[in-house]
C-alpha positions in Angstrom: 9.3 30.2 10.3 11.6 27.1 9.2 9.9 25.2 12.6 6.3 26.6 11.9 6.8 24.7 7.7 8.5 21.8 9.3 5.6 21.3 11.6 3.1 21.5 8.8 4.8 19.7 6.8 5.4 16.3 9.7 1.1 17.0 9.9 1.0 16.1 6.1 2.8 13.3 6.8 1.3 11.4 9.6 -2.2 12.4 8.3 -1.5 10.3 4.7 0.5 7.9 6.5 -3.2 7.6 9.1 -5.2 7.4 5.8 -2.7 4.3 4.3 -3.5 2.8 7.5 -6.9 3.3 7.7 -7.5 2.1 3.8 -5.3 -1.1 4.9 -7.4 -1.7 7.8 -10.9 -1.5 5.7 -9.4 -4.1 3.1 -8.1 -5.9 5.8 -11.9 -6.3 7.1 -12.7 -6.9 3.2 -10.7 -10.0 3.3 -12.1 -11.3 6.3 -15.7 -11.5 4.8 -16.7 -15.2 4.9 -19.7 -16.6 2.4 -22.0 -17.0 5.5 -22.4 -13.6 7.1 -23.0 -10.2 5.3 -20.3 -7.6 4.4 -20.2 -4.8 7.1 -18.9 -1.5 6.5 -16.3 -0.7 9.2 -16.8 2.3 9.4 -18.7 3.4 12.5 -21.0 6.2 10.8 -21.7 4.1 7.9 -22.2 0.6 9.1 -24.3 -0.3 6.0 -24.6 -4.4 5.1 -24.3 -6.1 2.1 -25.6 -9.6 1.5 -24.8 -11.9 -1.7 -22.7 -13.7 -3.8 -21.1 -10.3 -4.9 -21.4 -8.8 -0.9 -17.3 -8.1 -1.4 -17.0 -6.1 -4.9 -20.3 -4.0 -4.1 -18.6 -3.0 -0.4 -15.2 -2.4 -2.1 -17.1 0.1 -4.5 -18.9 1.4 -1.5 -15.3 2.1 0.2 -14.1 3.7 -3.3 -16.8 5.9 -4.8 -19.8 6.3 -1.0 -18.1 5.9 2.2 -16.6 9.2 2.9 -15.9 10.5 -0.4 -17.3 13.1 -2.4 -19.9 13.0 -4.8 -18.2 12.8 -8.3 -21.5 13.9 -10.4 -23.6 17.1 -10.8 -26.9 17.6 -12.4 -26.4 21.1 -14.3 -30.0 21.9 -13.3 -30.7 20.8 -9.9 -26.8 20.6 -8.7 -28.2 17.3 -7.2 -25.0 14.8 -6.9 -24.5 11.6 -7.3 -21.5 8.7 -5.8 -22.0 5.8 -8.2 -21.8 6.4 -11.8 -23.2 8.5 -15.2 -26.4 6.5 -15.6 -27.6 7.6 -12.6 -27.2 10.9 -13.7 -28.6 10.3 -16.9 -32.0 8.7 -15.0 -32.4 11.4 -13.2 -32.2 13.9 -16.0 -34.8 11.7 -17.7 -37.1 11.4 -14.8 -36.8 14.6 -13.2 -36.4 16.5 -16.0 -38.0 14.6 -18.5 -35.0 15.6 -21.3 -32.2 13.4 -22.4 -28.6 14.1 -21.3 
């Protein structure tokens, strides 16, 4: 049994050591971004583009809070979530609902 928790335990950590490397490589790519071309996510089931003067903040929030990460927010009526932030929730109550959070 000591080889069987050893073994899980060596999985834990090359799997967090593959998600440091991974993160690195993204913000690697996020330093790369010149003014002339649009920001690219790396990741190959995302690939979504972002194009401005802020290309690089909006694609590191993309990394942080979209790409790959679970919704943080929860309508309490619809269970509908959302990625970004509370005002979307809040719009959404007011819109769908048509009540104030």
């Amino acid at each position: 049994t000591d080889e069987v928790f050893m073994n899980a335990q060596e999985a834990v950590g090359a799997h967090r050591d593959t998600q440091a490397l991974t993160n690195l490589y993204w913000m690697t790519k996020l330093g790369a971004i010149s003014i002339s071309n649009p920001a690219i996510c790396p990741n190959v089931y995302c690939m979504r583009k972002y194009k401005g003067i802020n290309r690089k903040n909006v694609l590191k929030r993309h990394f942080m809070y979209e790409c790959g990460v679970p919704k943080q927010f929860q309508c309490f009526e619809c269970r509908k979530e959302f990625s970004q932030n509370l005002f979307s929730l809040k719009k959404h109550m007011i819109i769908v609902h048509r009540r104030l959070p």
